[in-house]
N, C-alpha and C positions, 0 to 999 in steps of 0.2 A: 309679360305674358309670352309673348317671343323668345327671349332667352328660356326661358321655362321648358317650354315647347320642345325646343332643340336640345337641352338638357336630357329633357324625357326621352326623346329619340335615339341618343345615343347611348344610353341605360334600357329598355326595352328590347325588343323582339320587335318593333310594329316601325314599320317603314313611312317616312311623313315624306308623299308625295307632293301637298302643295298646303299652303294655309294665307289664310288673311286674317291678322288681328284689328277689328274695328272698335269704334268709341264704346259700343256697348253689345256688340256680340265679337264672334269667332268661329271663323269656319276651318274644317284640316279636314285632309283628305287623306286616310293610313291605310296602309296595307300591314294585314298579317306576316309576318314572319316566321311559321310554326317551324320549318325545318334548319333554320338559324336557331332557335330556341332550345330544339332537341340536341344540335350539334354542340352544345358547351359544357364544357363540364362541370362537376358539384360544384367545385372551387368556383368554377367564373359565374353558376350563378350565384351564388352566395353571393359573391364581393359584388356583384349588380346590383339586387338586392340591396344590400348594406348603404348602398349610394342616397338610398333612399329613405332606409330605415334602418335603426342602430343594428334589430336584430337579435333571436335568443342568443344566450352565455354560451350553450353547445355551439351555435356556428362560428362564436368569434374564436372559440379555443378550437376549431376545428382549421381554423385558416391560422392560427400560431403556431408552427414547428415544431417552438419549443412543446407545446401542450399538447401536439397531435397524436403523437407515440404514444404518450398514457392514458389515452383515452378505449376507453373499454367498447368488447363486440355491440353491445347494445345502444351506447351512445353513440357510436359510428352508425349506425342503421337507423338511429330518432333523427341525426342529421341529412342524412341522404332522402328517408321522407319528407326530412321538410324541404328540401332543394327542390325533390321534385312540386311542391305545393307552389314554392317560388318560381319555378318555372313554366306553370303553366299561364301564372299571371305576370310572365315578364311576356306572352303574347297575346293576352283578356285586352281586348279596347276599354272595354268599361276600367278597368284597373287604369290602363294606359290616360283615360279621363276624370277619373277621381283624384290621381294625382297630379292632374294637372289643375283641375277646376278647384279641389279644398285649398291646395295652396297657395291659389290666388285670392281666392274668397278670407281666409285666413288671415293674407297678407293685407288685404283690402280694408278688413273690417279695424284689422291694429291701425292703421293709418287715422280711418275714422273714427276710431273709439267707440265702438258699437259691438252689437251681436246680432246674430240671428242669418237669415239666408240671405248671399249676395247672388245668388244666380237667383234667374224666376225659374226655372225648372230645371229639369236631366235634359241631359245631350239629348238631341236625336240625329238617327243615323238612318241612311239607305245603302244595300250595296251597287257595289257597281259591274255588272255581269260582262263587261268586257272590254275592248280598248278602247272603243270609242266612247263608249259613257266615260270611262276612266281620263279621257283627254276632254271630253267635254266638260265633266266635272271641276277638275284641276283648271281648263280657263275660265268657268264662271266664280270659282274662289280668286285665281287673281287677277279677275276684274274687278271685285269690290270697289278697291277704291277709287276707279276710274269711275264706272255707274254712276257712284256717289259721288262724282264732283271733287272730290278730295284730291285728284290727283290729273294731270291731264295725259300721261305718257306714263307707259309700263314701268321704267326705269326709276320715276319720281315715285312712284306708289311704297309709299314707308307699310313697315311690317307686313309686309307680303312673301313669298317662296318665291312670286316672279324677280321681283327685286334683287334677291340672293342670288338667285341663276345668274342674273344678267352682269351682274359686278364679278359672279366667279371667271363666266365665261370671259369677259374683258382681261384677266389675268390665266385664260387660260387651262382653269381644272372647274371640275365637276364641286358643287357647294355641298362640300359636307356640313353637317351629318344629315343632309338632305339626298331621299331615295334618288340617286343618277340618274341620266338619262343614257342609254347605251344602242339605243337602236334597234335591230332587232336581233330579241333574246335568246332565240333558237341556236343550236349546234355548241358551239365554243363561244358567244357572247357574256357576259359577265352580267351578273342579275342587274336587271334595273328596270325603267321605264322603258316602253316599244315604240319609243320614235327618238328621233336623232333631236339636239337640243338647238339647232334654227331652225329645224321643221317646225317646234311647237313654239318658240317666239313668232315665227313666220303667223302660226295658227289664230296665238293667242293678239296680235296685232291686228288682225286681219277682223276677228268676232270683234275686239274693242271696237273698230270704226265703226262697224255696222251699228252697235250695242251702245253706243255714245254718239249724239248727237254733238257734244261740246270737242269731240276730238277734230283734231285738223287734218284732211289729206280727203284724196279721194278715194270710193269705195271700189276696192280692188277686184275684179269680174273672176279672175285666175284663183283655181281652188290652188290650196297647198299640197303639197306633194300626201301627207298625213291623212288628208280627206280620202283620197284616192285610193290610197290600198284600204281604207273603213270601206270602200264602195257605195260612198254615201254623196247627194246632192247636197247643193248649198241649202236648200230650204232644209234639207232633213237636218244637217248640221243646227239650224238655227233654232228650229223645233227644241233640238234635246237639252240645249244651252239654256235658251229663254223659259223652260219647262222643271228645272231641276226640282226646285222649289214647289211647282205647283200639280205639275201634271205625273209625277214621277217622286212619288211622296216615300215608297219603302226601296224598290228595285228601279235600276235602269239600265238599260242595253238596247242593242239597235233591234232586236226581234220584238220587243216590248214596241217601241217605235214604230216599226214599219206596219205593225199589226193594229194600231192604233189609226195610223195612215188607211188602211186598207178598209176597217170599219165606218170611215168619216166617208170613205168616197162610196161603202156599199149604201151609208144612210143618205147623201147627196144622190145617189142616181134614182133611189126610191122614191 
């Protein structure tokens, strides 16, 4: 499922900020890429494309050389519509999730010798309206398996994104084909995540203790530097974390939050 994951990511348009593969779900955390999508050409996305699926007889003689010259005004224009068809779903989540989910399901059911449906339902998704839901999201996927018991430290936690980061970092670079972490993104920064990558190990260390009773250390009083520019309290951080799932079911962001905040204390004071 992981290898899969990463596969898909670097053949797509949609940027995987964070995931956790468990015994029997999976959570990822993507961003769109529409202006990476638009930037490529017929050519690159075909061969994207092709990565995935063999592909009509027009695009593979379109990507041959030798075939390309003789190919006629109209079959040049069948193929450039269909690039564009291919490239609106090299940025579709839903695309980005079918092939990720049939061809595990696929792969699943040859194993067992069976048929019929390996997931119980479709994905679901919320978006995430800003940095802070989007940091908060990303450390409650790779807490998983701390939560669960499964792991006691970030660094143990098998098929996670924090995992990945933290063995890149150990050597030094950013873990491809996993979205980067670059700081902040304004001016001349290079696209990525908006916080620096110990700020958010700092972060995500930080929720686990609180959020795991079985982790070891003391609960650290000192916000991270990341909390501070969100202009968010400890409790409100803990709110949006502990909440993903329950309270924050389609959209999440800190106006959702605070307005949520502001209702609970109009109905306490009445």
């Amino acid at each position: 499922m992981e290898d899969r994951l990463l596969f898909l990511a670097e053949v797509f348009c949609v940027d995987v900020c964070a995931y956790a593969v468990m015994g029997n779900h999976t959570h990822v955390v993507l961003r769109i890429n529409r202006d990476k999508a638009k930037s490529l050409s017929v050519r690159e996305v075909i061969c994207r494309w092709q990565k995935l699926y063999k592909g009509m007889l027009l695009a593979q003689r379109f990507l041959n050389p030798a075939e390309n010259e003789g190919m006629s005004e109209a079959e040049i224009e069948t193929v450039y519509d269909l690039a564009e068809v291919y490239r609106h779903r090299l940025f579709d989540i839903s695309w980005f999730m079918r092939l990720l989910n049939e061809y595990i399901a696929r792969q699943a059911n040859k194993e067992d010798g069976c048929t019929g449906h390996f997931w119980e339902g479709r994905f679901k998704s919320q978006a995430l309206m800003d940095e802070a839901s989007l940091a908060a999201c990303m450390a409650y996927v790779d807490l998983n398996p701390v939560r669960a018991c499964l792991a006691k430290t970030l660094e143990s936690s098998k098929h996670t994104s924090i995992q990945k980061r933290i063995d890149a970092a150990k050597c030094h670079h950013q873990p491809y084909p996993l979205f980067p972490c670059t700081g902040n993104t304004s001016g001349k920064m290079p696209d990525g995540l908006p916080f620096r990558t110990e700020d958010y190990f700092a972060l995500v260390e930080q929720t686990g203790r609180q959020f795991n009773p079985e982790k070891r250390g003391k609960i650290d009083d000192c916000t991270p530097p990341i909390l501070s520019r969100f202009g968010l309290e400890q409790a409100d951080w803990n709110a949006m974390v502990s909440g993903i799932e329950t309270d924050f079911k389609s959209t999440l962001s800190v106006e959702k939050l605070l307005a949520q905040r502001r209702n609970n204390v109009n109905y306490n004071s009445g």
